[in-house]
C-alpha positions in Angstrom: 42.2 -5.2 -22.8 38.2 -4.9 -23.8 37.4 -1.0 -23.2 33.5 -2.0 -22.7 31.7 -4.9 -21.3 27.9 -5.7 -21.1 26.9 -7.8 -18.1 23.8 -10.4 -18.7 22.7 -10.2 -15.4 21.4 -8.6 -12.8 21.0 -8.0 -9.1 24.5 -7.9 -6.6 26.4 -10.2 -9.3 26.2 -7.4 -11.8 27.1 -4.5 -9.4 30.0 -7.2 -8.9 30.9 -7.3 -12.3 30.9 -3.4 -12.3 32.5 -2.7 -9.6 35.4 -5.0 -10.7 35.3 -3.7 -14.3 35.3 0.1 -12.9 38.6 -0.5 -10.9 39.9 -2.0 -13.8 39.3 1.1 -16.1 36.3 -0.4 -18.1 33.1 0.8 -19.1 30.4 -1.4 -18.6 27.1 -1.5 -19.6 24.1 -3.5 -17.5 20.9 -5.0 -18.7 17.9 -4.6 -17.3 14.3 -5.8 -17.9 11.3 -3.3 -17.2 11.1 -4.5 -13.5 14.3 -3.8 -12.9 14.6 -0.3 -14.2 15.4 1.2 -10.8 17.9 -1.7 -9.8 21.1 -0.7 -8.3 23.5 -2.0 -10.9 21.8 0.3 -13.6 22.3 3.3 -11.6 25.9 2.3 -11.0 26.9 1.2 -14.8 28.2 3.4 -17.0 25.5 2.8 -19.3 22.1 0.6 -19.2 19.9 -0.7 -22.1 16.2 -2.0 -21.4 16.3 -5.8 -23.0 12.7 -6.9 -22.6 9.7 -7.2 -19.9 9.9 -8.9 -16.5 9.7 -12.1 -17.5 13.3 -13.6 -17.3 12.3 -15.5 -20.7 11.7 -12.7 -22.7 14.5 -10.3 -21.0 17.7 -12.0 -19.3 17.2 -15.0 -20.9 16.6 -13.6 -24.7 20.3 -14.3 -26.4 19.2 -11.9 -29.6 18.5 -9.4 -26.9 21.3 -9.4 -25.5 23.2 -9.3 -28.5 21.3 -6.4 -29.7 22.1 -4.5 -26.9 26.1 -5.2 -27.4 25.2 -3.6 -31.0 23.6 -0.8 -29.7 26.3 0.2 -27.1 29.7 -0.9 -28.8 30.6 -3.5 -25.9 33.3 -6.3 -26.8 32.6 -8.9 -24.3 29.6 -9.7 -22.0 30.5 -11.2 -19.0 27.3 -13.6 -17.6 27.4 -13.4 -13.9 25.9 -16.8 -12.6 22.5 -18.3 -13.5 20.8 -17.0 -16.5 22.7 -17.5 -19.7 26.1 -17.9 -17.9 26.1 -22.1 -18.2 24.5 -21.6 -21.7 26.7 -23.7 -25.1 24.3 -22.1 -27.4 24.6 -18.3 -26.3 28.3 -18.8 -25.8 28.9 -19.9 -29.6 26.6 -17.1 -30.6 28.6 -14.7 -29.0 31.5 -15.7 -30.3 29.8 -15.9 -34.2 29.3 -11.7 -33.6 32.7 -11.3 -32.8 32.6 -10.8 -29.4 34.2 -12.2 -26.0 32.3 -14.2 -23.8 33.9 -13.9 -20.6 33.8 -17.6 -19.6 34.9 -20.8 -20.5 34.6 -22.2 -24.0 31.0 -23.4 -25.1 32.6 -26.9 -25.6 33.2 -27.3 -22.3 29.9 -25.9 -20.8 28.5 -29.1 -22.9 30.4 -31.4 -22.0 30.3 -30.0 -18.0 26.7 -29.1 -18.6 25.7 -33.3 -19.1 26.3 -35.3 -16.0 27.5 -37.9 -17.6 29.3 -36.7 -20.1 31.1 -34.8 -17.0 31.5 -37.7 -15.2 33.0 -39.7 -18.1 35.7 -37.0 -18.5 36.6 -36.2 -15.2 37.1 -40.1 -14.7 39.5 -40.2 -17.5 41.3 -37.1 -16.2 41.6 -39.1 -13.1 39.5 -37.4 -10.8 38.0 -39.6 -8.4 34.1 -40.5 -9.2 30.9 -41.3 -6.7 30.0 -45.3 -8.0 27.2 -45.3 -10.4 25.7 -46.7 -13.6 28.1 -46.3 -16.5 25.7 -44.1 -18.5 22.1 -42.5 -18.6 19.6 -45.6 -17.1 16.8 -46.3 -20.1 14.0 -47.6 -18.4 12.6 -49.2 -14.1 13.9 -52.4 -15.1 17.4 -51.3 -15.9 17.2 -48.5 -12.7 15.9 -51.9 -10.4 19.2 -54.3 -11.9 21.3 -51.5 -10.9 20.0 -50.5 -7.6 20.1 -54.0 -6.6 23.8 -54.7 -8.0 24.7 -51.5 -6.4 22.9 -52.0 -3.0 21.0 -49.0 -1.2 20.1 -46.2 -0.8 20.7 -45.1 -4.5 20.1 -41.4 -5.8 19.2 -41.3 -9.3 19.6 -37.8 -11.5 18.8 -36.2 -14.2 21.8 -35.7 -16.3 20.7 -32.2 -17.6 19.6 -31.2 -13.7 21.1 -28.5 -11.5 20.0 -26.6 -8.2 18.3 -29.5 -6.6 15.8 -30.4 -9.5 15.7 -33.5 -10.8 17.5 -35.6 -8.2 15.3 -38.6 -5.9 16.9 -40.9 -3.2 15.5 -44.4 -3.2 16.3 -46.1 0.2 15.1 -48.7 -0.6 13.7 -51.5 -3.2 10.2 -50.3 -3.3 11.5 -46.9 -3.3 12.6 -47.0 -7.1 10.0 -46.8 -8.8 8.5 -43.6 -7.2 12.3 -42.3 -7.4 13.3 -43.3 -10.7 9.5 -41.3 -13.0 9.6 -38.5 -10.4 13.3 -37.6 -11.5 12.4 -37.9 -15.0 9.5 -36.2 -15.2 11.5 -33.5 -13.4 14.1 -33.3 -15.9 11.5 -33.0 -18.4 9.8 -30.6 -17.1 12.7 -28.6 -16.0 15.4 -28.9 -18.8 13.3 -30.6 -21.5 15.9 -33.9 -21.0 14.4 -37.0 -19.3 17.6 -39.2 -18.9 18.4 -39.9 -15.7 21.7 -41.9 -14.3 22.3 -43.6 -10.9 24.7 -43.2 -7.9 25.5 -44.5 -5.0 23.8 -42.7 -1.9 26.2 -41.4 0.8 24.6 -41.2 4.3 26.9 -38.7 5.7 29.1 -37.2 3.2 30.3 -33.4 3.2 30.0 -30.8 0.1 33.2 -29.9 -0.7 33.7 -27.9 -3.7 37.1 -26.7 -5.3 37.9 -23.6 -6.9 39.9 -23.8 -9.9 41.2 -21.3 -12.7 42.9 -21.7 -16.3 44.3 -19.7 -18.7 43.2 -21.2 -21.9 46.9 -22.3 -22.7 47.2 -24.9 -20.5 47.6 -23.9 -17.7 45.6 -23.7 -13.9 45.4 -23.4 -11.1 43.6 -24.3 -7.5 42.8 -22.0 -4.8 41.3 -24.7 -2.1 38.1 -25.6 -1.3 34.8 -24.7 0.2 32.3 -26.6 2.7 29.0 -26.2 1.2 27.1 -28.5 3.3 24.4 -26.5 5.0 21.8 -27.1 2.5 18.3 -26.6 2.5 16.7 -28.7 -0.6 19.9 -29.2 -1.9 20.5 -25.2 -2.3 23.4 -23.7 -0.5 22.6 -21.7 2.4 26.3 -21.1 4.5 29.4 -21.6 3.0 32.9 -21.9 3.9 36.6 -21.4 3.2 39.0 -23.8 4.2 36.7 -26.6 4.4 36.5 -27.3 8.9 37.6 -30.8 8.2 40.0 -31.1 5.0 43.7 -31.3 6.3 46.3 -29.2 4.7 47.7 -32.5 2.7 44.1 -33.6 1.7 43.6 -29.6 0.1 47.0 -30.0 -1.6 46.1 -33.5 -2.6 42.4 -32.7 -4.6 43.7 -29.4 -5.5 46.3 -30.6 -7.3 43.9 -33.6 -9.1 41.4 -30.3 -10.3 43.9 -28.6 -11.2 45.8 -31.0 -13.5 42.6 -31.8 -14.9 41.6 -28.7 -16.1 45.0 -27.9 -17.3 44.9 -30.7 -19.6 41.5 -29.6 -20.9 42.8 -26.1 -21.6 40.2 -24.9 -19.8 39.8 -21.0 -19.4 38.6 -18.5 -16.5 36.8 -19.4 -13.4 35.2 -22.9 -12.5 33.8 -24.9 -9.4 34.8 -29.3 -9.0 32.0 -30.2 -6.5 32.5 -33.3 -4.4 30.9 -35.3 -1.9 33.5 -36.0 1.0 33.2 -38.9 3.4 35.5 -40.7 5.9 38.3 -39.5 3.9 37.3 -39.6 -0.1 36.5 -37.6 -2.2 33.7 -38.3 -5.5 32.9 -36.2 -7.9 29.4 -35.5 -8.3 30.0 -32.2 -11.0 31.3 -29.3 -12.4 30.2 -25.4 -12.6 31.4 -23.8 -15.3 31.3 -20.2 -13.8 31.8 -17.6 -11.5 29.7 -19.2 -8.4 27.6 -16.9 -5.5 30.2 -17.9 -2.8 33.0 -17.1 -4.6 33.9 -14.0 -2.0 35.1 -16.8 0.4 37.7 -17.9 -1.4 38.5 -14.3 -2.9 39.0 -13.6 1.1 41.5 -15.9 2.4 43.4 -15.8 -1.0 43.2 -12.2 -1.1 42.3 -12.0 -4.8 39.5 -10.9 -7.5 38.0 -13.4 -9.3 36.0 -11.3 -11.5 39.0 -9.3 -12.3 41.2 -12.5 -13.3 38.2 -13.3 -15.6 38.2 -10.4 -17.1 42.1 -10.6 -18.0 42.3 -14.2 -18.7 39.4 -13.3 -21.5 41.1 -10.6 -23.0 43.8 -12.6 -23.7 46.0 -12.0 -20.5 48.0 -14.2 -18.1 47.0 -15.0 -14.9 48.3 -12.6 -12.6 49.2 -15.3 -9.9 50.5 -19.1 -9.7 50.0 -21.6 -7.4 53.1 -21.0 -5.4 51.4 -17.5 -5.1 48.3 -18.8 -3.3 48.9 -19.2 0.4 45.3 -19.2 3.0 45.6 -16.3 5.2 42.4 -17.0 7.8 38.9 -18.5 7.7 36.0 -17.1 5.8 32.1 -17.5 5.8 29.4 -16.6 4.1 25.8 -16.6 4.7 23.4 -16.2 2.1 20.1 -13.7 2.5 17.1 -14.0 1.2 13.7 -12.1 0.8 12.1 -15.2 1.9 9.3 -15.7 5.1 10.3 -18.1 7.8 9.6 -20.9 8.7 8.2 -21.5 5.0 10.7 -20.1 3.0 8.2 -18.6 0.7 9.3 -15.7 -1.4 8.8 -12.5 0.3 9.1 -9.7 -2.6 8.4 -6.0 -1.3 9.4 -2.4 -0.7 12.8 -2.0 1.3 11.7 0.4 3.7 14.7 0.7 6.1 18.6 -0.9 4.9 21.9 -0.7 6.6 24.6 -2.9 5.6 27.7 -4.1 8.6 30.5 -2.9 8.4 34.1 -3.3 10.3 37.1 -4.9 10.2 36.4 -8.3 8.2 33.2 -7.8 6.8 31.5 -7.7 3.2 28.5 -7.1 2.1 27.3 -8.1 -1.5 23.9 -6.7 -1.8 22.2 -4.5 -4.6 19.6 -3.5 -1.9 18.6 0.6 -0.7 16.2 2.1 1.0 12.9 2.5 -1.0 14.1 0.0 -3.2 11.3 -3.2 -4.6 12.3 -6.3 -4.9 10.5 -7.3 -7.8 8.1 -10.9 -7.7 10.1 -12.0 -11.0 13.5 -13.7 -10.2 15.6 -15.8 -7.3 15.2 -14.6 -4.0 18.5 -14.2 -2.8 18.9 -10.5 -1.6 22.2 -10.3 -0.2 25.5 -12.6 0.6 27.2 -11.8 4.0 31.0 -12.4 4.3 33.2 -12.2 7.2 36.9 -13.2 7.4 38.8 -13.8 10.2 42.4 -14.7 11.3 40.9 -18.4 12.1 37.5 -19.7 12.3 36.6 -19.0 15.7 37.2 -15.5 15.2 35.3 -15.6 11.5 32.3 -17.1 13.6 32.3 -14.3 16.1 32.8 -11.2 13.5 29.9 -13.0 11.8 27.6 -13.1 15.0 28.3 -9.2 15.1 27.9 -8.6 11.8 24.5 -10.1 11.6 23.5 -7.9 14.5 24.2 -4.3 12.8 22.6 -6.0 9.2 19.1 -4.5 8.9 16.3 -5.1 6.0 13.4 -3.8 7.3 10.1 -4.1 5.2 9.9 -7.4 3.6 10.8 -11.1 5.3 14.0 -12.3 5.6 15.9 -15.4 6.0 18.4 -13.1 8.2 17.1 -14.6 12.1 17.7 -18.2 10.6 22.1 -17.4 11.1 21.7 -16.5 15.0 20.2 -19.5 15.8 22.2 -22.0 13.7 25.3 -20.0 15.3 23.8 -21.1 18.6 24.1 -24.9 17.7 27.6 -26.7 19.0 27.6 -28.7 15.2 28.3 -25.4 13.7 30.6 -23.7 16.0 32.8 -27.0 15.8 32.1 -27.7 12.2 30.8 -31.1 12.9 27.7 -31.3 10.7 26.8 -32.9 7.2 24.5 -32.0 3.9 21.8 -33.5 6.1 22.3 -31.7 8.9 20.5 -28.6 8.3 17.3 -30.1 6.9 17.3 -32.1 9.9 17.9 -29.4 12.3 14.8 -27.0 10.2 12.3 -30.0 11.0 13.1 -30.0 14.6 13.7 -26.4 15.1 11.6 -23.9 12.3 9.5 -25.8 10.1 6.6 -27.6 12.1 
């Protein structure tokens, strides 16, 4: 077992890390930039190293950096967190060349995850189930307009290096395409320096249903169900979910199995997200995270284990410390995501903290690296906090979560915090009968006039 690890990250994934790591009997040793000097998971590390200014470029994202600072302090592995570096082929074979661990899958399967198509290729031959689409990257309009046509709409095309929402236009129609297809490329050059986009089928009411899978590097994995991701604003996650409302016991055990096979075969290692579109029964592939992701406390609740510990084990060499037989759902979890952000706009709201208190109770967590007087710095991703509550069933999870979002306070900046009440006042949520569209719909009508 590692006796130090560095965390490339920051902010409530990299108190997770240490919090995890400290339980486990390991030092650790966070990152920060010069913004972040104060941060939470600095004071709670066992030791800290400055890695650059505030700019994510030149601190978070700077691999000789990072390495550096594993020099300096004698740590053996660096665990990434999510976002950042943690997705990164490059950093993780750089790592690896200075003899230490990354705690993550292999860079060979970040690439071949980290292309669309390539993904899509491989999961089709492992015999995962694929949304309809061109059979490779689309090279020019003429080619995008044969397809859409052959295909029928409405159509999304992608970029294949995109991620988060960027990079991704729905044509509804003929004359759509051509707006669609150079506003998706210019996106995924301006975003991951790639311009090849591909083409899918457009599903008009389809669910985002993810599953949680794990390996050990030796062939073997496991599943531990799925999540319903579909309140989404801009194609970025917003409430999530664990079981799925509307996935049947036999359906779980069914795509489970499929993931997990799949990435057995691979000989894939540590934690990783299959994300599907769902509707009227099928399941397609649409791609696949190759790390830890931010609602990964759902599943940890109803499974009742630690992710971040099992990547930490499975790293060092270890077995998993569970197999699927060992993996039963014990209630309903849900998770709402905070951010320092000003309704109805959304707009990033940075700031001084002037007043926090986190819920508490039977049920409830609260993943936040937030305190009073703290500053949430101008220079990274808005998300503040992630709110989980777990219940014995849902209707239970949805009432803990109503109380729990009454005690929550952030007082001095904006948050996205009164957005929960109201969407826990709509019938669609409290009977799970809404779709990836239904929350944009519901903000036009409801916040953002």
């Amino acid at each position: 077992m590692f006796d130090k690890i560095l965390i490339a990250n920051r902010g409530e994934i990299a108190l997770r890390v240490v919090r995890a790591a400290r339980e486990m009997g390991i030092a650790t040793v966070a990152v920060h930039s010069t913004a972040d000097s104060d941060a939470m998971h600095v004071r709670m590390a066992d030791e800290s190293i400055c890695i650059g200014p505030p700019a994510s470029a030149q601190s978070y994202l700077s691999i000789p950096a990072i390495i550096s600072a594993c020099e300096i302090t004698g740590a053996q592995a660096i665990h990434p967190g999510y976002g950042f570096l943690s997705e990164n082929a490059s950093f993780v074979q750089i790592v690896q060349d200075h003899d230490l661990t990354f705690i993550g899958p292999t860079a060979d399967h970040i690439r071949t995850m980290g292309d669309k198509i390539t993904a899509k290729d491989t999961m089709k031959a492992l015999g995962v189930p694929c949304v309809p689409g061109s059979a490779g990257g689309v090279p020019d309009l003429d080619a995008a307009k044969k397809i859409g046509a052959e295909m029928g709409y409405p159509v999304i095309i992608k970029a294949t290096a995109g991620g988060g929402g960027k990079g991704m236009k729905v044509a509804k129609t003929a004359a759509d395409m051509e707006s669609a297809f150079h506003t998706a490329r210019a996106e995924g050059k301006s975003n991951f320096g790639n311009d090849e986009v591909y083409i899918e089928k457009y599903l008009t009411t389809p669910r985002h249903i993810e599953i949680q899978v794990f390996g050990d590097g030796k062939g073997n994995a496991v599943h531990l169900g799925e999540r319903d991701c579909s309140l989404q604003r801009r194609h970025q996650k917003v409430f999530e979910e664990a079981p799925g409302p509307i996935i049947s016991p036999q359906e779980r055990r069914a795509i489970g199995k499929v993931c997990a096979d799949a990435v057995a075969r691979i000989n894939y290692i540590g934690a990783g997200t299959i994300e599907f579109l769902y509707e009227k029964g099928e399941f397609f592939f649409i791609e696949m995270n190759t790390r830890l992701q931010v609602e990964h406390p759902v599943t940890e609740a109803i499974f009742g284990v630690d992710l971040v510990r099992e990547q930490i084990r499975v790293a060092a060499g270890l077995d998993m410390s569970f197999g699927q037989d060992d993996l039963v759902i014990n209630g309903h979890a849900i998770e709402v995501r905070i951010n320092a952000e000003r309704l109805p706009s959304f707009t990033p709201c940075p700031g001084r903290i002037s007043q926090y208190h986190a819920p508490g109770g039977l049920g409830v967590r609260m993943d936040s690296a937030l305190y009073d007087g703290y500053s949430i710095p101008p220079f990274y991703d808005s998300l503040i906090g992630k709110l989980i509550v777990h219940g014995r069933d849902r209707p239970e999870a949805l009432a803990r979560l109503e109380r729990a979002l009454s005690e929550l306070i952030v007082d001095g900046v904006d948050t996205t915090i009164p957005l929960f009440p109201a969407l826990l006042a709509e019938p669609d949520i409290q009977n799970g009968t809404y779709n990836i569209h239904w929350l944009e719909r519901w903000l036009e009508s409801n916040l953002e006039q």
